[in-house]
Residue, then its C-alpha position, 0 to 999 in steps of 0.5 A: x505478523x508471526x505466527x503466534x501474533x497472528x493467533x491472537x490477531x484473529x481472536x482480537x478481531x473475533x471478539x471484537x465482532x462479537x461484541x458488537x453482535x456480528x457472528x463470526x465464528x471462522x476467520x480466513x486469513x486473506x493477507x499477512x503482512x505487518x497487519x492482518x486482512x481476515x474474512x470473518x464468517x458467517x457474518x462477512x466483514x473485512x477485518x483488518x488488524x494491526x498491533x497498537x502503535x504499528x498502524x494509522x487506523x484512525x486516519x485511515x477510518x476518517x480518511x475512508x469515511x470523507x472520500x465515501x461521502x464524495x463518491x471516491x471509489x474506495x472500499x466502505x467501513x462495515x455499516x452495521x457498526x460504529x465507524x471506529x477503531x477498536x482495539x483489543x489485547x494489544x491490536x487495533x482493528x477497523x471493520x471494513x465490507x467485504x467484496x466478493x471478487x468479480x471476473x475478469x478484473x478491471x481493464x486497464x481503462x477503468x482501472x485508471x478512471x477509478x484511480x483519477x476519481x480516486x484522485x479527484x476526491x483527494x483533493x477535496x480532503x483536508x488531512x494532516x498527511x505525510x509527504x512522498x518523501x517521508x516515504x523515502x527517509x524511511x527507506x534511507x534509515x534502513x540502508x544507513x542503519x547496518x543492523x536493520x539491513x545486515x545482509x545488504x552488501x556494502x556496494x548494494x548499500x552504497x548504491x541505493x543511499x545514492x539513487x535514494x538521494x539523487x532521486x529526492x533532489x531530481x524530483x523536488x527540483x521540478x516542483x510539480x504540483x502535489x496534493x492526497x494520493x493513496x501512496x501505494x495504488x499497485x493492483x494488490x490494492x484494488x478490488x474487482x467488485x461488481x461496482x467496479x475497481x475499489x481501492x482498499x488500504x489507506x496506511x500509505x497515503x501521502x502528499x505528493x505527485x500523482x505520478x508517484x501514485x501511477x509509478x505504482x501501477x501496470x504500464x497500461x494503467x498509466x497509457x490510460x491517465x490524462x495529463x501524465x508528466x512522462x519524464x517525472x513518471x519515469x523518475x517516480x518508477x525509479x524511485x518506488x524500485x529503489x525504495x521497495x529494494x530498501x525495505x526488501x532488506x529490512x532484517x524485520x520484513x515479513x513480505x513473502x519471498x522478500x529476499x528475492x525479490x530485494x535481490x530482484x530489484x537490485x539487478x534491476x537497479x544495477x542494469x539501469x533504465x528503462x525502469x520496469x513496473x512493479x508488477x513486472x518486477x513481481x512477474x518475474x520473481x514469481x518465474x523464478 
């Protein structure tokens, strides 16, 4: 969000809390992307905050609230309240727990049995959801259309309209089984709490594979997930580089050092496979 959006942010969700008699007078911003993630103090509630129309609040709560009740480790909606959205001047806001970091984080092992539990409870739920390859589309519109993406040189621009395409066919082709995921299980997206890994941030779920999911997360994460199809993880990786490459260039992206890490993943593309893991592709912008 920019500045001036995340100004009235805050105060959307302050007031929210207040109407609702939890005291928050301070609010520390955690996260800053196209919604907002606050820590609202004294009362110590998770808000999260996106402007009305730009987010998925309401599939987000009642997707949280099902996988609660199955045992899915996921961050839990604030008890003291209603489970719902709220919305004030322009912004919806959910109220979410607030975890106190434990250390060390999660092992790779458990972090690849939260995330199978996390899977197995997606599969008891039945919610109208986008497919994986809606993921792509979007990122297809971004690299055809020049004025949302007019610094992509045109052999950049040429060369991921190509992977895009090809690695929709190569995967639709195998016709593995689908089914819920999280959509973008990376490491950012879990909490080290002291009831173990949690994952936060529904926005992303769709319908896919569940190597879709694990293309998100570290290799050694991955090691530890039964059943795992190694040729259509490799071309999933493939896939999540490519698409992270084309939103790296969306004129409206407000990732921190997107650019860099756009150009990042285009050398990455360029030099062909082995394909990385995202957090070694972080790891190696924030070298830089």
């Amino acid at each position: 969000m920019e500045m001036t959006d995340v100004t009235r942010a805050v105060t959307a969700a302050t007031s929210v809390a207040a109407s609702l008699d939890l005291l928050a007078d301070a609010a520390v911003v955690l996260h800053n992307s196209n919604k907002l993630a606050l820590r609202l103090t004294p009362c110590d509630v998770f808000a999260r905050v996106a402007l009305v129309g730009q987010e998925v609040a309401q599939f987000e709560v009642d997707l949280a609230q099902r996988l609660v009740e199955v045992g899915a480790p996921l961050a839990h909606l604030e008890p003291r309240v209603d489970p719902r959205v709220y919305e004030r001047d322009g912004f919806a806001v959910t109220l979410w727990t607030y975890y106190e970091s434990v250390t060390p984080g999660a092992s790779p092992v458990g972090f690849a049995k939260a995330l199978k539990r996390l899977h197995d409870g997606m599969r008891t739920v039945d919610l109208p959801s986008p497919r994986f390859t809606d993921r792509i589309t979007e990122a297809e519109k971004i690299v055809i259309d020049v004025g949302r993406s007019p610094e992509l040189a045109d052999a950049d621009r040429a060369l991921l309209v190509g992977e895009l395409a090809g690695l929709r066919r190569a995967i639709d082709d195998r016709g593995a089984a689908e089914q819920l995921l999280h959509g973008e299980p990376h490491p950012g997206n879990v909490l080290s709490t002291e009831y173990g890994p949690l994952f936060i941030d529904l926005e992303t779920c769709c319908r896919g594979p569940v190597e879709f999911d694990l293309a998100h997360v570290p290799e050694a994460v991955s090691e530890h997930y039964p059943g795992v199809h190694h040729e259509l993880l490799d071309e999933c990786r493939h896939l999540v580089l490519a698409m992270v490459a084309a939103w790296r260039w969306d004129v409206d992206d407000q990732f921190p050092r997107g650019r860099l890490f756009g150009e990042e993943l285009l050398r990455v593309l360029r030099a062909g496979s082995p394909w990385p893991t995202l957090d070694t592709v972080v790891s190696r912008v924030d070298g830089l």
